[in-house]
C-alpha angles and dihedrals in degrees: 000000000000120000125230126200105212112204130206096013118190117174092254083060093046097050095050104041086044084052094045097038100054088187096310093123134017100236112192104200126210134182106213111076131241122289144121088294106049096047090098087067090071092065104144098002120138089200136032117205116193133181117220107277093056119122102234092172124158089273097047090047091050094049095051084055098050084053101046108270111148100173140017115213117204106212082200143073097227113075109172092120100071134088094228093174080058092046088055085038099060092032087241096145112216125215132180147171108272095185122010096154123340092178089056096063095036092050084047093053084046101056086041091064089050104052090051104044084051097047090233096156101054083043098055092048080048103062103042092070080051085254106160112172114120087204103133093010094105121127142172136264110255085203110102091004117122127235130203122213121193111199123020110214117127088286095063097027091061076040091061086039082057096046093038084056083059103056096250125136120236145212136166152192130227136169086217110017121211107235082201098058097077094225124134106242124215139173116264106249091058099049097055088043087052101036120106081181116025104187120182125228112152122097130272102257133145103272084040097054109112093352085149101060134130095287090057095041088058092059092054131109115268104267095007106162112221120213119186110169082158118071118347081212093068090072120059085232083208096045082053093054097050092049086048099042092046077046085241084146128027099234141317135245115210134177081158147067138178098231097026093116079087091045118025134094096015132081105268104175099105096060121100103199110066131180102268107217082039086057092039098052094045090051087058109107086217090053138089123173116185119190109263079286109141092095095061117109140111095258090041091057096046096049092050093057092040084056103044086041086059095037082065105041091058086055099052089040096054082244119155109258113243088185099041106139091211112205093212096058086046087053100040082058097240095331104114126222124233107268106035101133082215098051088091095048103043089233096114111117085237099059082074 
């Protein structure tokens, strides 16, 4: 039986790979995530799974490879965080879940928007303290509003189908737009300048990271509300609180952030040195950040272990790899090179 190390394990991970798996693989789970210092977890292990804030530098892949470890499996769509020159170089092959549940993080953007547009959560805290006063509560129709989408996979395009349900009109930005989408595509500048609602949905590369800065934040419409439930990198957290604190944008919904791998997904509550512009985001009364949480549903988890499971079998199976994030198509910038098992089906990373 081949032995998987599991990284970053919380209980909502273990219940629905146990559930997926049925005694195929022996997965060893662990709860810290992988970096340099938890490598030597993998000893033995066939497989590697990691979650999105892991560390997966040179000196991580190559100790997975000195221990075993054929192949890492991303249980995750985002893979940013991971050497993938040091990957080919080491011959360790990486994997990932493309889609788990693309309803589940546009449905979160989009409640997001609404909590903040109708003020829910100040209400909520409000009235718990049997405050009932709707001074400060007011918010804004959707309807007629317009909503700017950056990035249009599946993620952005069911976004705009949200926004679209509620009567707003919608426009986008795309590196490389989709004719088939039906959006009307326009230039950057002029979606943020046009956008009541400006949501990201595009991945965390090298010509992405901080688009949205303090040179882009200049050019938005006054009281624009931004939503990112994609890459916290995408957004110059400073940049964002400047623009928040001078009242350049009307609030911010966040289930990102560009340093949570420190933060994120534990309970934080007991430590006494914060990250400052973190603290000082959360504290704003136009702000919600959520935990890298949209993901987070029953289909999406399931998915997630139904696809890494997969990924898996096909390895093992000398299978070609549907889901295969080749580093030569990343480093030929979208040309891809002969023997990539996606290049005929447009699915390679690099065909983006």
């Amino acid at each position: 039986m081949k032995k998987i190390a599991f990284f970053e394990t919380k209980p909502y991970d273990r219940e629905s790979f146990d559930r997926a798996n049925q005694g195929r693989y022996d997965i060893c789970y662990f709860e810290t995530r992988l970096k340099a210092p938890s490598v030597p977890l993998a000893e033995g292990c066939d497989a590697a799974c990691a979650f999105v804030n892991a560390e997966i530098d040179a000196k991580v892949v190559e100790g997975l490879v000195k221990r075993g470890v054929k192949i890492l499996a991303m249980r995750c769509a985002g893979y940013n965080n991971v050497d993938f020159e040091a990957a080919c170089k080491y011959g360790l092959t990486v994997v990932r879940v493309p889609a788990y549940s693309p309803y589940a993080v546009a449905e979160h953007a989009a409640a997001l928007l609404l909590t903040l547009n109708r003020h829910i959560h100040k209400a909520s805290a409000r009235t718990r303290d049997f405050n009932f006063s709707l001074v400060g509560l007011t918010g804004f129709d959707l309807h007629g509003k317009t909503a700017g989408i950056v990035g249009t996979g599946k993620i952005g395009r069911i976004f705009a189908d949200i926004c679209n349900g509620f009567g707003m009109k919608v426009i986008a930005y795309d590196a490389f737009p989709n004719p088939a989408s039906g959006l009307e595509y326009v230039a950057l500048d002029e979606l943020l300048a046009q956008s009541d609602v400006v949501s990201l949905h595009c991945p965390l590369l090298p010509e992405t990271h901080h688009m949205i800065n303090a040179e882009t934040l200049g050019k938005v419409k006054p009281g624009m509300v931004l939503i990112n439930t994609s890459r916290g990198g995408l957004v110059d957290s400073e940049a964002l609180l400047a623009a928040l604190r001078h009242g350049k944008i009307g609030g911010a919904g966040l289930d990102v952030y560009e340093e949570e791998s420190e933060w994120f997904y534990e309970d934080r509550s007991d430590v006494t040195r914060q990250n400052k512009t973190l603290s000082l985001l959360v504290s704003m009364p136009n702000v919600i950040v959520t935990s890298h949480q949209a993901f987070l549903t029953h289909e999406a988890l399931a998915n997630i272990a139904d696809t890494t499971l997969q990924n898996l079998d096909d390895y093992f199976a000398g299978k070609p790899l549907e889901n295969e994030i080749c580093y030569h198509c990343l480093k030929s910038g979208g040309q891809p090179k002969a023997g990539c098992v996606q290049r005929a089906k447009g699915l390679c990373p690099g065909n983006r």
